[in-house]
N, C-alpha and C positions, 0 to 999 in steps of 0.2 A: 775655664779649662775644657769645656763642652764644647766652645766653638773653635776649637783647636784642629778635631780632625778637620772639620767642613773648612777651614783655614787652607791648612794644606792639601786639600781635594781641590778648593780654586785654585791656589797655587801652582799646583800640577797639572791643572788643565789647561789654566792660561801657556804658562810653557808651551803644552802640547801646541796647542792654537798656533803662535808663535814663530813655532820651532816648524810650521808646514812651508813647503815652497809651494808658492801660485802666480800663475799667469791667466792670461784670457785673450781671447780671437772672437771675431768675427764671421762667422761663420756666411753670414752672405754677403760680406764683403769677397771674401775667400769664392762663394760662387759666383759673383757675379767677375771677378778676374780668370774663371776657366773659362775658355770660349767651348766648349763643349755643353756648358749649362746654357747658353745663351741657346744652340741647336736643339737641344733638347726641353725648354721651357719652350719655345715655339714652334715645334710639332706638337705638344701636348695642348696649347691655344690652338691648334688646326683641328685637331681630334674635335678639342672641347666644343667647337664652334661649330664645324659638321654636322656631330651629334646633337647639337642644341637646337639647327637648322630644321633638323630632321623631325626633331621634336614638335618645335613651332609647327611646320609643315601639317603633321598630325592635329595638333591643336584647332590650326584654321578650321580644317576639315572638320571636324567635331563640331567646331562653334557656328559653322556652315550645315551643317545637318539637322545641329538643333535648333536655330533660328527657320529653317525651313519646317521641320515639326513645326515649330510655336506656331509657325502661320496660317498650313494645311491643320492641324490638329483638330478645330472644333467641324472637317470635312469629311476625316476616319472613321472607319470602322473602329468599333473597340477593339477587336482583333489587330487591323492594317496599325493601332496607336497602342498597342501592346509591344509588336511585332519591331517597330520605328524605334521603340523606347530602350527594347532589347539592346538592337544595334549598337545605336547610342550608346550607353552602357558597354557594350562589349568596345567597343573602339578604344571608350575613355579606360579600361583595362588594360587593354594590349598599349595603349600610350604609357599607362602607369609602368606597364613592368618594363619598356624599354627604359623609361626616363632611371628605374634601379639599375638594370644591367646596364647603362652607359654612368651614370653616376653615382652609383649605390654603394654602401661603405666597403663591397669587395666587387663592385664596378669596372668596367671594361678602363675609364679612366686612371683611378686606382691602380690597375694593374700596368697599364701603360708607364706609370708616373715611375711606378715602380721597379718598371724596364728601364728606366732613363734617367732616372736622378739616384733612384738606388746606389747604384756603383760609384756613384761622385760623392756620394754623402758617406759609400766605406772608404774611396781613397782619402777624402777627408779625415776621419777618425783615424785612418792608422798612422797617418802623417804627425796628428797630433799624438796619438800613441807613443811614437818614437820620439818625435821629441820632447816629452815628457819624460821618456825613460832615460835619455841620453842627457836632458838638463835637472835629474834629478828631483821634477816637481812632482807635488804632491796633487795638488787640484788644476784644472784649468777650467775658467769659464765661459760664457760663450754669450757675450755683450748682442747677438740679435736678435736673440728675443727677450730683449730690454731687463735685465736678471737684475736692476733697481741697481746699479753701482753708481752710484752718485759721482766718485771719482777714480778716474784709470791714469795710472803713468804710463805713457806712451814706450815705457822700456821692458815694460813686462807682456806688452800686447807682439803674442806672437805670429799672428796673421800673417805676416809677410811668412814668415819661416816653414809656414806649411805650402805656401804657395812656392817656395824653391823645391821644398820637400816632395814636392808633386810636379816639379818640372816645368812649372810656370812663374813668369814675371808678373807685378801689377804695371 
């Protein structure tokens, strides 16, 4: 008689469970058919690689000034190898805080991405939004980044549908 309510509390929930509609998309299948993500994935490789040039650049130069210390060094003043060390040090600084400001967690990159993919990733959601509200589902999932579904009916994958919903064909 005790396991009577816990009985019908599964019972009820299994229902609940059940009783939800769901579907799932691919979400970068979905970008990789807007040719706008394809423009804007490679200006943010252009950025990235610029920046990254710029960086190396800096680097050489460092690793160029400090193999010249190591060679002159036992020729210094303690002063003139104070003075070298400094430098050094201040370079390897100002490389540091570029290498944050172009790729640091709120990074010039970041901010870029965020100019450029942002807006694809709300037309995305509200597409799915609608047609969630319009096909009355409950859940939808988002099969790319691998959410372990071992198996999908290809009738519930709505992918395509946000891609009309946004005005594009695959």
């Amino acid at each position: 008689m005790k396991k009577l309510p816990l009985i019908i509390t599964m019972l009820a929930f299994s229902a609940f469970i059940f009783a939800q509609r769901f579907a799932y998309v691919d979400t970068e299948y979905i970008l990789n058919n807007v040719p706008t993500y394809e423009t804007a994935k490679t200006q943010l490789d252009e950025f990235s690689k610029n920046w990254k040039d710029e960086i190396d650049v800096m680097k050489n130069n460092i690793d160029k000034m400090y193999k010249d210390y190591q060679s002159e060094r036992v020729l210094l003043t303690e002063e003139l190898r104070l003075k070298r060390e400094e430098e050094i040090m201040n370079k390897e600084k100002i490389m540091r805080e570029l290498q944050q400001k172009y790729f640091g967690k709120d990074g010039m990159l970041f901010k870029k991405r965020e100019e450029l993919i942002k807006p694809l990733q709300d037309n995305i959601y509200n597409a799915i939004k609608e047609i969630a509200q319009e096909g009355n589902l409950d859940v939808i999932y988002d099969t790319a980044d691998n959410v372990n579904m071992i198996y999908t009916n290809p009738r519930y994958d709505k992918s395509d549908d946000v891609l009309k919903k946004m005005g594009f064909k695959n």
